[in-house]
C-alpha positions as CSV (number, residue, x, y, z in Angstrom):
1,X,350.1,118.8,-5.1
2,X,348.9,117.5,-1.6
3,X,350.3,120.5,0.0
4,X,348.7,122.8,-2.7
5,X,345.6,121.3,-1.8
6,X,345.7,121.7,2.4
7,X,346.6,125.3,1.2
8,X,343.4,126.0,-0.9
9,X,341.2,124.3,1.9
10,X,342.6,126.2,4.8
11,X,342.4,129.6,2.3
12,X,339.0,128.2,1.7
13,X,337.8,127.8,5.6
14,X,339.5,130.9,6.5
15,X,337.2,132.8,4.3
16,X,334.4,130.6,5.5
17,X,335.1,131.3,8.8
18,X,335.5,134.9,8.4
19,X,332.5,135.2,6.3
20,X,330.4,133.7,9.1
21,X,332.1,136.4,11.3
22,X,330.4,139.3,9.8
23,X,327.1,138.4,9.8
24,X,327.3,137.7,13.4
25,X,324.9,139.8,15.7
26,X,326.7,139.1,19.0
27,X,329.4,138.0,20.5
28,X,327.8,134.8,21.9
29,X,327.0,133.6,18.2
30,X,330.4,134.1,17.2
31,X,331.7,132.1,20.4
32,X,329.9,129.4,19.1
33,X,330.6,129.3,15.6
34,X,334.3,129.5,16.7
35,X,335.1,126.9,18.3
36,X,333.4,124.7,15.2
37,X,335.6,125.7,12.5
38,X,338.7,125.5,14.9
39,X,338.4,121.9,14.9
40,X,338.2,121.9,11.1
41,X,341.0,124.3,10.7
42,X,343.4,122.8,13.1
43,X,342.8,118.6,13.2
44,X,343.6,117.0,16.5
45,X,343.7,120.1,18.7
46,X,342.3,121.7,21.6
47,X,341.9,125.4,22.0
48,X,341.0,128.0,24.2
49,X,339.6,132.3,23.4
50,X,339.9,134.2,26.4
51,X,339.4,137.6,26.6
52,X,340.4,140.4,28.5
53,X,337.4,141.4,31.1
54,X,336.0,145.4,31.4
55,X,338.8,146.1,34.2
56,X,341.9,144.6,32.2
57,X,342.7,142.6,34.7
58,X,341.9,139.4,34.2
59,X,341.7,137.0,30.9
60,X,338.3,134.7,31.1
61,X,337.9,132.1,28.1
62,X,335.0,132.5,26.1
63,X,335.0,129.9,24.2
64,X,336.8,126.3,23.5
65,X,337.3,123.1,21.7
66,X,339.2,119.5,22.1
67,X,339.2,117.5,25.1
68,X,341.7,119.5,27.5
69,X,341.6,123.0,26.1
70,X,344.8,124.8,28.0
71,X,344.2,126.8,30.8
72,X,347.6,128.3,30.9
73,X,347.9,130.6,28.4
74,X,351.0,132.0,27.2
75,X,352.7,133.9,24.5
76,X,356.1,136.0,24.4
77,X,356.2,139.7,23.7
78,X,358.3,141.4,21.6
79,X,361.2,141.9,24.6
80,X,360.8,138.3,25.3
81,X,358.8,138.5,28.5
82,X,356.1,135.6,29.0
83,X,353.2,137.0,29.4
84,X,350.1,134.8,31.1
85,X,348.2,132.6,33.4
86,X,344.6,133.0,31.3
87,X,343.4,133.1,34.9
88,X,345.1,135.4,36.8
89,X,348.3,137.9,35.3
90,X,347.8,141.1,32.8
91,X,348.1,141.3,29.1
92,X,350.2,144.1,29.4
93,X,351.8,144.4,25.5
94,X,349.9,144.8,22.3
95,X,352.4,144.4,19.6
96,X,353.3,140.8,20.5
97,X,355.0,137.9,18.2
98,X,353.6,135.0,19.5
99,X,356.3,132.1,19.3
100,X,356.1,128.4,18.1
101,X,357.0,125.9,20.8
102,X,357.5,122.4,21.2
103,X,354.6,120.0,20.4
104,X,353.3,119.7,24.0
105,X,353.0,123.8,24.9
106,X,350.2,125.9,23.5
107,X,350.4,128.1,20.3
108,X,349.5,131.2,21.8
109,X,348.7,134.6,20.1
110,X,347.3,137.9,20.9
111,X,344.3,139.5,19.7
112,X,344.7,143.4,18.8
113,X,342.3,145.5,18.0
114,X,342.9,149.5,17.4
115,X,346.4,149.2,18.8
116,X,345.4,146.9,21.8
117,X,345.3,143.6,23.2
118,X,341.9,142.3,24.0
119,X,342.3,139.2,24.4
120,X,344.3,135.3,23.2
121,X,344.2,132.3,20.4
122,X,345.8,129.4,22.6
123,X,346.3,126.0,20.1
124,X,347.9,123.1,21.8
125,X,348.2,119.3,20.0
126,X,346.4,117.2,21.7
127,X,347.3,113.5,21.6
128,X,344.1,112.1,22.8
129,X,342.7,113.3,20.1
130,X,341.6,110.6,16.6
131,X,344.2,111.4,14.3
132,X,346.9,113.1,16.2
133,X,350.2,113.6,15.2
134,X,353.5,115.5,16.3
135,X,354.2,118.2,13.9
136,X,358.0,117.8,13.6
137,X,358.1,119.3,9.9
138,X,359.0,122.7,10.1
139,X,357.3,124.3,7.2
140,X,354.1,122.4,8.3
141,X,354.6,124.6,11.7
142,X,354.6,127.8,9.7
143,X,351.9,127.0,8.0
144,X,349.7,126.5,11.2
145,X,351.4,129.5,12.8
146,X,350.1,131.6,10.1
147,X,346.9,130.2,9.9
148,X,347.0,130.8,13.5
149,X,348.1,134.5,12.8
150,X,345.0,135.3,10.2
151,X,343.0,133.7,12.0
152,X,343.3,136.0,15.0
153,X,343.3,138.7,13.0
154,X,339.5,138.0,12.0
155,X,338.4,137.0,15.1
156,X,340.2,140.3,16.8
157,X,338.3,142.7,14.5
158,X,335.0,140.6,15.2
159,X,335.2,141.2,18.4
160,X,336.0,144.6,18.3
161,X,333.2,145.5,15.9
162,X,330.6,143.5,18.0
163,X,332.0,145.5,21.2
164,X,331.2,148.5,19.7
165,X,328.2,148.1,18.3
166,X,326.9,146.3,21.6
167,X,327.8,149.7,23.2
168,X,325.6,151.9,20.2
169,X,323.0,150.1,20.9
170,X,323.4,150.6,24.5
171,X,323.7,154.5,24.5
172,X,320.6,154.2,21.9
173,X,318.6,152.3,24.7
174,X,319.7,153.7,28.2
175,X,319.1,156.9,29.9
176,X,323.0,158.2,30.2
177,X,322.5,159.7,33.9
178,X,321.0,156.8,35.6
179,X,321.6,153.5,33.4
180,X,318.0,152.3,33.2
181,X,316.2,152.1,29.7
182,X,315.0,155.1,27.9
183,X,311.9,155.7,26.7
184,X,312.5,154.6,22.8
185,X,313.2,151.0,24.7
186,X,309.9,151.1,26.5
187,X,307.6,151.7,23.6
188,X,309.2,148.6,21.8
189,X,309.2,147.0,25.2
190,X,305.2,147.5,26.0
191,X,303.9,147.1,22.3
192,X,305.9,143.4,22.4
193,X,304.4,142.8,26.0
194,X,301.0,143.7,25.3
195,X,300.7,142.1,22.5
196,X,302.2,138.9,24.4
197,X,299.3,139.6,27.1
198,X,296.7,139.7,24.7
199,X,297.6,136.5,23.1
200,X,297.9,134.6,26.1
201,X,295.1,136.0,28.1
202,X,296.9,137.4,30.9
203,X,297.4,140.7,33.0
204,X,300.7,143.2,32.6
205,X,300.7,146.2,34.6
206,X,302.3,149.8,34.8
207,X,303.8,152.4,37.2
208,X,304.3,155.9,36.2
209,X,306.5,157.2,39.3
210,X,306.9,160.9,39.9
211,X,309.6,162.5,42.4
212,X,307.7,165.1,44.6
213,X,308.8,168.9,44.2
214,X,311.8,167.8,42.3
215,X,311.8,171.2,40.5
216,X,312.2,173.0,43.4
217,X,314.7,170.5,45.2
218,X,316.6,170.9,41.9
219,X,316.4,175.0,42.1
220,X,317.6,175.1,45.9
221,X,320.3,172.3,45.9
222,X,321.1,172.3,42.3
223,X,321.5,169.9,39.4
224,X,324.5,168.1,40.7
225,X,322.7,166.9,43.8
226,X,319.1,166.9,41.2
227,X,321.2,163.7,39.4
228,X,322.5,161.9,42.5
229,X,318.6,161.8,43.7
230,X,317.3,160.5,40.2
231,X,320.3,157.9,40.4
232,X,319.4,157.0,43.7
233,X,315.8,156.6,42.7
234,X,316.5,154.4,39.9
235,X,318.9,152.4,41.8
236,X,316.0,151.7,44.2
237,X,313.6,150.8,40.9
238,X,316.3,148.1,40.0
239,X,316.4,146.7,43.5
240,X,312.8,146.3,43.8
241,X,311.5,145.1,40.2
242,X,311.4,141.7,39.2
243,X,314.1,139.7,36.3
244,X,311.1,140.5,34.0
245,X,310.1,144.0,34.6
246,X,311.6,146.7,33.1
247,X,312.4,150.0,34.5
248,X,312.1,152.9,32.4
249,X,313.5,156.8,32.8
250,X,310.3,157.8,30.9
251,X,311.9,161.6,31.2
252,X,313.2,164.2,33.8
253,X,312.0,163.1,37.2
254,X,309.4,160.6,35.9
255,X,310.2,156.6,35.9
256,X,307.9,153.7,34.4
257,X,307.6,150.1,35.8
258,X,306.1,148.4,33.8
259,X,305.2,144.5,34.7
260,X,304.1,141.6,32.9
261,X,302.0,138.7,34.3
262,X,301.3,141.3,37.4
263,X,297.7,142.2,37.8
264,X,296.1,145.3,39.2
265,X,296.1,144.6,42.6
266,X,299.2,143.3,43.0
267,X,300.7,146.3,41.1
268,X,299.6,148.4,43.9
269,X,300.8,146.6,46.1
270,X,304.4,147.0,44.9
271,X,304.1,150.1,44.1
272,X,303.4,151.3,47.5
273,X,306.4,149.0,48.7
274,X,308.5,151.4,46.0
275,X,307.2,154.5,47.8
276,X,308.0,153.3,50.8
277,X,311.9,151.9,49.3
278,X,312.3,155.6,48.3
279,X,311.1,157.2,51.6
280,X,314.0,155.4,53.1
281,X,316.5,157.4,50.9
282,X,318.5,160.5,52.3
283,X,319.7,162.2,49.5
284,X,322.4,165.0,50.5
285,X,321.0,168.6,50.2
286,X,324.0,171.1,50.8
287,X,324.0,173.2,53.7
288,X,321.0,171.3,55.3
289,X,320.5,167.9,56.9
290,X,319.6,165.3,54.3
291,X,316.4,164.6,52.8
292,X,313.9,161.9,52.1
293,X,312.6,160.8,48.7
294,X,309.0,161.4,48.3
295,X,307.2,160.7,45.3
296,X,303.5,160.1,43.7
297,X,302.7,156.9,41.9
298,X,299.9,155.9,39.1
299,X,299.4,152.3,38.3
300,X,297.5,151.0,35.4
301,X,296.9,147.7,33.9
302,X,295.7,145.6,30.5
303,X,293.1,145.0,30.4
304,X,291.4,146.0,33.3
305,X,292.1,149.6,33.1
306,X,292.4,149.5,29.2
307,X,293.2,147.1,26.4
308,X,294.9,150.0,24.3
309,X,298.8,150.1,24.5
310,X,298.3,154.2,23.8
311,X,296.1,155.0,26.6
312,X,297.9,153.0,29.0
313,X,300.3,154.8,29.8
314,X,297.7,157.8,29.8
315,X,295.3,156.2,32.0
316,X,298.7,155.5,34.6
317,X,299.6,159.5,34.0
318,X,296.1,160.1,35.0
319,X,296.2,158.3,38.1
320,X,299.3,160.4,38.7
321,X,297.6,163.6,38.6
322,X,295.2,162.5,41.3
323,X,298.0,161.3,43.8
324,X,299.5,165.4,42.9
325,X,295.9,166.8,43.4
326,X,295.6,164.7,46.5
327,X,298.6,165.7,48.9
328,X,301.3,164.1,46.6
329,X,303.5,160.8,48.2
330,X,300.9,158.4,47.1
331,X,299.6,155.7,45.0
332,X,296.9,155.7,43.0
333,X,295.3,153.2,40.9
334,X,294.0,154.2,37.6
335,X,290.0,154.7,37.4
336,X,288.4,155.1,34.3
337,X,289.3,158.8,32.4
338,X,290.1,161.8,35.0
339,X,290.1,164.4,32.2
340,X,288.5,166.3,34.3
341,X,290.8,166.3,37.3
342,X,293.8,166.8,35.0
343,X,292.9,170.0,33.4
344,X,292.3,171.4,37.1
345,X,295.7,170.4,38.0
346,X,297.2,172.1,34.8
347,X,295.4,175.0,35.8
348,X,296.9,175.1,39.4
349,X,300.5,175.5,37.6
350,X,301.7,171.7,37.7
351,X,302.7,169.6,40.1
């Protein structure tokens, strides 16, 4: 009856624990909800997730539990070959039986997912832990080694879904050529910020940024070396905007900064450092000596320029127009409505 009953209740925080699993947003949540139910699930241990990182080349633990989680992870593949050091060899195999040891060496098993290993469960008895206990009765071992096995099994497929959905939302966020965000991601972005400004009574500022004569440096050199200048430029947006700006590829050769707690002034300010960033780039032009990066810059700002989140941007594309009109490779700051001005540009056949 008693072993009927450990049964049910580890049945019964399986499901729990797997239940908990799917409604998990991101990986971090479920690394934290983890190592919780691992103490419940396996009394008087310490324990160790590790995964393998982007390059496959290295297994870094994620999460853990019990006072001396092990650091030296190992399990045997199916042709008997220890695979492991957590902190240094490959996971090379991905249909692995992981094998029960004696008391004092780690439980270790494999996570797969579609085929491959991602990562490892390592369970070792820990002694110095309130109620520890060799586990010298062999069908008490199998027990916990399938436990061990299910167990695995949910957390592998968590991770896997997570992973992919973290990388949807990715490609639903980020401009594909250059990495920065895209311009669904801004609006959300500046409607959140603004309405933070507003509330708190303080500035937020924006840059509309605008490669000079890309059209034609795209016609001549074509769109191979077109992409390697927009990369460039955004590389040099990343290097030169704050932790809590955001860089934008609003579309083709036109970038947004946009820039909480930054007023006016100093917007301008860094915006003319940016031009002067990008003037130092020699992008390659085939057949010809390489080129710099020119490019025209409009900066606006709530509230000073506007308190609308619609017409800020606007008012910064505005500003934009003039720095065209006015000899391009510029900044200038947003005055109020240059209608006027921008219809004459239209006129003249762009920019």
């Amino acid at each position: 009856l008693e072993e009927a009953r450990i049964e049910t209740s580890s049945i019964t925080q399986v499901n729990e624990l797997g239940t908990l699993l799917q409604a998990c947003k991101s990986s971090d949540e479920a690394f934290r909800i983890i190592p919780e139910r691992m103490v419940r699930l396996f009394p008087a241990t310490s324990g160790t997730l590790s995964l393998l990182n982007a390059s496959r080349n290295r297994a870094e633990s994620v999460a853990a539990w019990g006072y001396h989680p092990p650091d030296h992870l190992q399990f045997a593949s199916a042709n008997g070959v220890i695979m492991s050091d957590a902190t240094a060899d490959v996971i090379r195999e991905s249909s692995v039986e992981g094998k029960l040891r004696t008391e004092s060496k780690p439980v270790s098993i494999p996570l797969v997912a579609n085929g491959e290993a991602i990562g490892v469960l390592s369970i070792q008895d820990d002694s110095r832990l309130p109620g520890a206990a060799p586990y010298s009765d062999s069908e008490e071992l199998s027990r916990r080694h399938e436990l061990a096995y299910t167990i695995a099994e949910h957390i592998a497929l968590t991770v896997s879904n997570l992973d992919m959905r973290a990388a949807l939302e990715v490609q639903a966020t980020r401009d594909p050529l250059t990495g920065l965000y895209n311009r669904r991601y801004m609006q959300e972005f500046l409607e959140r910020e603004i309405h933070r400004a507003r509330r708190r009574s303080r500035p937020l500022s924006l840059m509309l940024v605008d490669v000079d004569h890309f059209k034609r440096y795209n016609d001549t050199f074509g769109h191979a070396s077109g992409d390697e200048a927009l990369r460039f430029v955004a590389e040099t947006l990343l290097l030169n905007v704050r932790a809590e700006d955001l860089a934008v590829r609003y579309g083709g050769e036109e970038f947004v900064v946009i820039l909480p707690e930054c007023s006016l002034q100093q917007a301008a300010l860094r915006a003319e450092e940016i031009r002067m960033r990008l003037k130092e780039l020699y992008v390659a032009r085939p057949g010809e000596l390489p080129g710099p990066v020119a490019a025209s810059i409009g900066v606006a700002a709530f509230p000073v320029t506007t308190d609308q989140v619609d017409l800020l941007i606007k008012c910064a594309d505005e500003a934009l127009y003039q720095a065209k009109h006015e000899g391009r490779d510029r900044v200038v700051v947003a005055r109020p409505q240059n209608i006027e001005l921008r219809q004459a540009l239209l006129a003249e056949g762009g920019r």
